[in-house]
NULUM-289203 format. One record per residue: x negated, y negated, z negated of N, C-alpha, C in turn. Coordinates in steps of 0.05 Angstrom, whole numbers, padded with zeros to 5 digits, always signed. Layout:
BEGIN
XYZXYZXYZ/...
//
This chain:
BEGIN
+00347+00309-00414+00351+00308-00386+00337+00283-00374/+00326+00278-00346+00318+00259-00329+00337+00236-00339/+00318+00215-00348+00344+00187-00352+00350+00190-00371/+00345+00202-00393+00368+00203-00412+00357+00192-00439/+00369+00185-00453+00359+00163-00477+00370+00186-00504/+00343+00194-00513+00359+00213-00540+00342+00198-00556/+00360+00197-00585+00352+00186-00615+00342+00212-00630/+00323+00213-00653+00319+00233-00667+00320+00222-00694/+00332+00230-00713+00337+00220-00737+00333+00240-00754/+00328+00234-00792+00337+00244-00802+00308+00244-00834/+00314+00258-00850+00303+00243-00884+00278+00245-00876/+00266+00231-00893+00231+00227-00886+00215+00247-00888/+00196+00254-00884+00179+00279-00880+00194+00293-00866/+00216+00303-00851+00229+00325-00841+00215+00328-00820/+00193+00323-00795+00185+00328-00778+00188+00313-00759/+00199+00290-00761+00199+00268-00730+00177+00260-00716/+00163+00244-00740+00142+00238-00718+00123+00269-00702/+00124+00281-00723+00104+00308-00708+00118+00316-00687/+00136+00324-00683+00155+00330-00649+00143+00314-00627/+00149+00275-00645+00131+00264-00621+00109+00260-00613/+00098+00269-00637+00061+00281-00631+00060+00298-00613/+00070+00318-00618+00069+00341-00593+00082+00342-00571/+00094+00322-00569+00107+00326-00540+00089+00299-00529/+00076+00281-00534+00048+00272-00528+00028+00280-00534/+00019+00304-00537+00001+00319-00534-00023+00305-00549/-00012+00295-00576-00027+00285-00598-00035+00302-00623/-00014+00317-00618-00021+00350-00634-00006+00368-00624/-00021+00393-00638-00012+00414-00617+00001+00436-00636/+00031+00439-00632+00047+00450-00641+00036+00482-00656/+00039+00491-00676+00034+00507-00690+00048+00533-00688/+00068+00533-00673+00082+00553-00647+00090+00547-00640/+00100+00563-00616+00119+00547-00596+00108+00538-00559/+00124+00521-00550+00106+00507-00524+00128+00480-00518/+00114+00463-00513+00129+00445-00498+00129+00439-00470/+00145+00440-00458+00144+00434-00427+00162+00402-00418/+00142+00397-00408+00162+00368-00389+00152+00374-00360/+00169+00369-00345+00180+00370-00311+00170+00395-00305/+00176+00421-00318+00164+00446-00317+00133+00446-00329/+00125+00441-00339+00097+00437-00344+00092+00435-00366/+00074+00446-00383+00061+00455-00406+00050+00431-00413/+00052+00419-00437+00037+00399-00451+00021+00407-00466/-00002+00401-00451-00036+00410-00463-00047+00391-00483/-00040+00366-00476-00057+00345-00490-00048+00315-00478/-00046+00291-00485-00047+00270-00476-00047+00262-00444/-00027+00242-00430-00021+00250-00410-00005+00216-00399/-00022+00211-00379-00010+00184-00369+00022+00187-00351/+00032+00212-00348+00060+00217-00342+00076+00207-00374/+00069+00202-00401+00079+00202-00426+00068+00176-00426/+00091+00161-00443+00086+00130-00452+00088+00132-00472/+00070+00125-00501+00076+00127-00526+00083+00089-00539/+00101+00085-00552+00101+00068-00577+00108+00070-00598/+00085+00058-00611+00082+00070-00641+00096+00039-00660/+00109+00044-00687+00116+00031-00698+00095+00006-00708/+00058+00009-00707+00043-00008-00709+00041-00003-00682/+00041-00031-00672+00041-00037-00637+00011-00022-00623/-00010-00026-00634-00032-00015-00626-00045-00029-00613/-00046-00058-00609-00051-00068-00585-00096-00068-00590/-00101-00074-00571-00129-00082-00577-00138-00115-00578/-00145-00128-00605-00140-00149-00614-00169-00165-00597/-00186-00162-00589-00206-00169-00572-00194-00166-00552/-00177-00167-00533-00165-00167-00515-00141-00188-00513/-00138-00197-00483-00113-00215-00482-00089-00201-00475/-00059-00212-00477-00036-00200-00478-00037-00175-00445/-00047-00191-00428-00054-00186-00395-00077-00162-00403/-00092-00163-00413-00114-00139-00412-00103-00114-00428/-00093-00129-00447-00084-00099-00463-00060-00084-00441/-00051-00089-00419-00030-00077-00408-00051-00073-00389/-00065-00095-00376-00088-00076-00359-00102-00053-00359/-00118-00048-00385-00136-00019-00393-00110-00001-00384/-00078+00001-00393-00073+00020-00393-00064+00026-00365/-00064+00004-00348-00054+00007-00313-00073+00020-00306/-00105+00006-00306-00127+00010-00294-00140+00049-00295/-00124+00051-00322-00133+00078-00326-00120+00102-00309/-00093+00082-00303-00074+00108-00283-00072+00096-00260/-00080+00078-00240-00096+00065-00216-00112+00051-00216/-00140+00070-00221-00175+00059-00219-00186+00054-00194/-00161+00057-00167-00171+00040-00152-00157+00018-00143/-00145+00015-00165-00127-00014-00152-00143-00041-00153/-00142-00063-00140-00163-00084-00143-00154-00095-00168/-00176-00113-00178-00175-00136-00193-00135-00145-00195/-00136-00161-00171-00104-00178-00167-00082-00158-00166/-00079-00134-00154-00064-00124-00150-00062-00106-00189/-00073-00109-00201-00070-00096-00231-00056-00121-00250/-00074-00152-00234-00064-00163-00250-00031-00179-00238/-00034-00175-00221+00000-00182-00199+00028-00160-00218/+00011-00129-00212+00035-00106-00229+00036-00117-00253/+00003-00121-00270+00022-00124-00300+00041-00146-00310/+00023-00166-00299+00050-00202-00304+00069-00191-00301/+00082-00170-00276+00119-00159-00275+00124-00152-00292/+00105-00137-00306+00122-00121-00330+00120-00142-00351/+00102-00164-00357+00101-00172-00379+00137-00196-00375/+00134-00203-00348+00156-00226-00344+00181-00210-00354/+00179-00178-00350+00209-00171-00353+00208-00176-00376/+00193-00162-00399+00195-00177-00425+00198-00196-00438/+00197-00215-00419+00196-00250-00420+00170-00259-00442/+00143-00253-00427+00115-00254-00446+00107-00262-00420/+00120-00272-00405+00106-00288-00376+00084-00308-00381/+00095-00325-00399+00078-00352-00405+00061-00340-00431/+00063-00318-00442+00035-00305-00460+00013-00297-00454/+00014-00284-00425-00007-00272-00407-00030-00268-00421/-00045-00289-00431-00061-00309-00439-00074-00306-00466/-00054-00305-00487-00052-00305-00507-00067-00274-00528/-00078-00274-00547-00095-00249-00567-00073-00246-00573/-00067-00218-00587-00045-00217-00614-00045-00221-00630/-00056-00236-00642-00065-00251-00667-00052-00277-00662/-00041-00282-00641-00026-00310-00636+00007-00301-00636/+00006-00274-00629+00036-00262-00624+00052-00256-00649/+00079-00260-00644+00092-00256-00677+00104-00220-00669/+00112-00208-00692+00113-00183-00691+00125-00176-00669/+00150-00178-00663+00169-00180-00646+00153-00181-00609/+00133-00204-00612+00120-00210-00582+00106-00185-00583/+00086-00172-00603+00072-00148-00600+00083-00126-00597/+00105-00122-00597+00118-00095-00598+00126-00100-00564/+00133-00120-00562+00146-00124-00534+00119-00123-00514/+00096-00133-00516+00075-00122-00501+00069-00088-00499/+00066-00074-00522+00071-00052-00527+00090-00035-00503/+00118-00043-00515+00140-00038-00487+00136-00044-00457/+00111-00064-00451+00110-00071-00423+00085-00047-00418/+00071-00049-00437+00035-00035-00423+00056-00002-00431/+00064+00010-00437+00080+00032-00442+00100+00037-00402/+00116+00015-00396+00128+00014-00369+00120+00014-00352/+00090-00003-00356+00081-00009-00336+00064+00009-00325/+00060+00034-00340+00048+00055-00318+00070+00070-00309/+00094+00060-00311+00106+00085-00300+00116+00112-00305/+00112+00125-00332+00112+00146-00341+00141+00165-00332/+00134+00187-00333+00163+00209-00330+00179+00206-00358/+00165+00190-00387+00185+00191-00398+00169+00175-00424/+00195+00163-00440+00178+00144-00466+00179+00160-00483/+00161+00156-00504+00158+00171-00534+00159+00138-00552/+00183+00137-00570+00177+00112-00577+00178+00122-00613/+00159+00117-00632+00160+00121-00655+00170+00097-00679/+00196+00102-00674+00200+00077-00698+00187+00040-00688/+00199+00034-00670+00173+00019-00658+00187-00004-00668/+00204-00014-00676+00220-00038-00701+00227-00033-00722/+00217-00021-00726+00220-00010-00765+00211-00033-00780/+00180-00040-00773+00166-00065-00788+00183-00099-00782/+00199-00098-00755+00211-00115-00760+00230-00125-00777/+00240-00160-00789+00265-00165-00791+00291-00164-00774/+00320-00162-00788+00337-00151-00780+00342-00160-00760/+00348-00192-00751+00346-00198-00727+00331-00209-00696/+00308-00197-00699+00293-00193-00686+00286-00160-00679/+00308-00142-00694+00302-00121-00691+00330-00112-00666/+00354-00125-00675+00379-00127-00655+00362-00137-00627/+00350-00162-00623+00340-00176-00591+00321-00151-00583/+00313-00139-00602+00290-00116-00588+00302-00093-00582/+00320-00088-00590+00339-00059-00586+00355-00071-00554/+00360-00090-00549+00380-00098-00525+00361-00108-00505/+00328-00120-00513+00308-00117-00492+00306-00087-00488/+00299-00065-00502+00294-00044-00497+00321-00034-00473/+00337-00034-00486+00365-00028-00465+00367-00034-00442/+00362-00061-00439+00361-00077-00413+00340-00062-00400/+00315-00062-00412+00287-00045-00385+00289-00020-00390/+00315-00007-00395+00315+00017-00390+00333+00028-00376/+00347+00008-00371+00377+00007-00350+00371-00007-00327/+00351-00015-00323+00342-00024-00298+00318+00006-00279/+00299+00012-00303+00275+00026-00288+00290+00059-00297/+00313+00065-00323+00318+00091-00321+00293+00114-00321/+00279+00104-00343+00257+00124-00349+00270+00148-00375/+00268+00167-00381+00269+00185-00402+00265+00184-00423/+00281+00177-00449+00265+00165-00467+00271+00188-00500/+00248+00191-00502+00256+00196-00534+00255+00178-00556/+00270+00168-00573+00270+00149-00595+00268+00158-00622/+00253+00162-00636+00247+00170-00667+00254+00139-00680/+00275+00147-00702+00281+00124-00716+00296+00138-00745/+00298+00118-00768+00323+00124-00787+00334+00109-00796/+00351+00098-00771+00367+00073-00776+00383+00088-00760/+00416+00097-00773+00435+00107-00765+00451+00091-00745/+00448+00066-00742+00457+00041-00729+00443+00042-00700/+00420+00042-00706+00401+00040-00686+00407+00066-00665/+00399+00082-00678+00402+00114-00655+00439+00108-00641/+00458+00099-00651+00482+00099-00644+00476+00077-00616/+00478+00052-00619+00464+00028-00610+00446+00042-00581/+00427+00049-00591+00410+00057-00572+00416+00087-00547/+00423+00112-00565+00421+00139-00554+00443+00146-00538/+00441+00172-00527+00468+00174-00498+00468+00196-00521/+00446+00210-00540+00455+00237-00565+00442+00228-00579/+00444+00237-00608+00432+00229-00632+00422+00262-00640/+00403+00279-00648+00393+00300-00657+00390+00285-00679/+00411+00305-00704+00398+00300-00733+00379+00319-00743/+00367+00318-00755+00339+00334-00771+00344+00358-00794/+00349+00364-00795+00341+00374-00824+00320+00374-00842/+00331+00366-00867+00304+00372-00890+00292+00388-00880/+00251+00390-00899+00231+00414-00886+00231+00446-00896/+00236+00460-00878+00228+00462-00853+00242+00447-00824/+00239+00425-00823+00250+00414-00804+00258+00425-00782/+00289+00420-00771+00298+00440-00751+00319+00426-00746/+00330+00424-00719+00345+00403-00712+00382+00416-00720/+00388+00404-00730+00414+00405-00746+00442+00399-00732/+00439+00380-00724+00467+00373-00699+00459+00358-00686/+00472+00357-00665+00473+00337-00638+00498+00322-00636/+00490+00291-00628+00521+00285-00625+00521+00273-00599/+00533+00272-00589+00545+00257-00551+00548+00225-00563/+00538+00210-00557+00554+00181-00555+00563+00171-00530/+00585+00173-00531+00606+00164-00513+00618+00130-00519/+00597+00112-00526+00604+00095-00518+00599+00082-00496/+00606+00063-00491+00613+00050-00456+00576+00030-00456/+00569+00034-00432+00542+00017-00428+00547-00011-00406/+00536-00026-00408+00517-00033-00440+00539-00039-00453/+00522-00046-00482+00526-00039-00500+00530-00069-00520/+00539-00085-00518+00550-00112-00531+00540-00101-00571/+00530-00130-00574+00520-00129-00612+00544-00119-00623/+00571-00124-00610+00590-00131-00627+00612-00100-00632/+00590-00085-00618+00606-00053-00617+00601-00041-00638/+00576-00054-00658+00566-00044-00689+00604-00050-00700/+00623-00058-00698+00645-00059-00712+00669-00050-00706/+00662-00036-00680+00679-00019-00661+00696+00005-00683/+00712+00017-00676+00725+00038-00701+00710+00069-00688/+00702+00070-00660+00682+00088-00648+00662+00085-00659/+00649+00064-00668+00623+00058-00677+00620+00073-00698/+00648+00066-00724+00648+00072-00747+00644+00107-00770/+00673+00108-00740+00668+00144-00739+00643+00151-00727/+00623+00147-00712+00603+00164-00709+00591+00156-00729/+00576+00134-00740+00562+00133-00764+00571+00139-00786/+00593+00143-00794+00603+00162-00813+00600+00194-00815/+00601+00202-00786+00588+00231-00794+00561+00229-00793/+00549+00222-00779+00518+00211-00778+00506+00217-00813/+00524+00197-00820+00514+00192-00853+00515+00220-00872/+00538+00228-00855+00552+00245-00878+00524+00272-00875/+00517+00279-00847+00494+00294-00842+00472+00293-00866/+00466+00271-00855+00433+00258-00871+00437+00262-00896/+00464+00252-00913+00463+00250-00938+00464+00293-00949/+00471+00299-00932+00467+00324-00943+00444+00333-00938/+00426+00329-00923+00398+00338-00928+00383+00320-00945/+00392+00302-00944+00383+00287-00970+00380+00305-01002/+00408+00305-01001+00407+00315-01025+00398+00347-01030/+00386+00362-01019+00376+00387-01006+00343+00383-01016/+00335+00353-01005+00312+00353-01002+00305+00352-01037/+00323+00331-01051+00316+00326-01075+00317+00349-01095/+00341+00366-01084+00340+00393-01106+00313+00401-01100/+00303+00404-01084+00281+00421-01073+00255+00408-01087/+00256+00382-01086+00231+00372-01104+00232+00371-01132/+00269+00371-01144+00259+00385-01175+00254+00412-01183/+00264+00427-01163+00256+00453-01166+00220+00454-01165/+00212+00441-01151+00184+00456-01152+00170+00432-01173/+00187+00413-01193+00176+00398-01216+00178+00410-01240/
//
């Protein structure tokens, strides 16, 4: 739905990231159709914001340009100042105000992902595609990026899909969690999170917290073990 923050989880290879391929029009579904705001997804599309778990940035480029190419591409007639006025906003919300400046080769993981999240906002999109985009981080630097993410998405309320498999995380983050099923990948359950927003660190110990990640687990671990019969069967 418009606004709405869904998690997609579930055992490796089952089909996550490909969903979010195709619903960024990075590959093209092998049946089927996808539609966003009524509309057929043909191919790649500056209404879609993608982040990928390797940030992507372009390393010949400064923190400010790499969010530029991607403004400039979805208002090519905006001046010089007025591209570079929009992106500093998005970079300040991230608090990479005083980075502007800076290659990524100067940035620690954490600052690159968060540029990522700004040149991704900062066009504006009808909705995020985010792939695992703190996976490569450490643990706590991966909590400050899950509650930056929250924060600029409770302010601008863009649409987000989240691919992750961190059962913590999708809880933390999602308003539903879609679990996966082993392949042939096919979405298995849905769950509502009904916890209260925002969302405080300290709700990971909540007894709400506990019970949803307990069935959460209990899901996964059965396609888990689904998946493994399945690979000694064909050993």
């Amino acid at each position: 739905d418009k606004g709405e923050f869904v998690c997609i989880i579930g055992h490796s290879g089952c089909g996550k990231t490909t969903i979010l391929n195709v619903l960024a029009g990075l590959e093209e579904a092998s049946a089927g159709n996808a539609f966003m705001d009524s509309r057929e997804v043909k191919g790649p599309s500056l209404d879609r914001g993608v982040v990928f778990q390797s940030h992507a940035l372009m390393p010949w480029m400064s923190v400010l340009g790499n969010v530029a190419f991607a403004v400039k591409s979805k208002w090519p007639d905006w001046s010089k100042q007025k591209v570079a006025e929009h992106c500093t906003g998005y970079l300040e919300m991230v608090g990479l105000g005083h980075a502007v400046h800076k290659k990524p080769a100067e940035l620690s993981g954490g600052m690159k992902q968060r540029v990522g999240i700004a040149r991704a906002f900062a066009i504006q999109p009808k909705m995020l595609l985010l792939d695992e985009p703190f996976g490569a981080l450490d643990a706590l630097t991966r909590t400050r990026m899950q509650h930056w993410l929250l924060d600029i998405w409770a302010r601008h309320r863009r649409t987000v899909l989240f691919i992750t498999h961190d059962i913590d995380e999708a809880i933390v983050l999602g308003d539903r969690v879609l679990v996966m099923t082993a392949r042939p990948g096919t979405i298995k359950s849905e769950t509502r999170v009904d916890l209260p927003r925002p969302r405080d660190p300290s709700i990971v110990t909540s007894p709400e917290f506990m019970n949803l990640k307990r069935r959460l687990l209990d899901e996964i671990e059965e396609e888990s073990r689904k998946t493994f019969a399945q690979e000694e069967a064909a050993s």
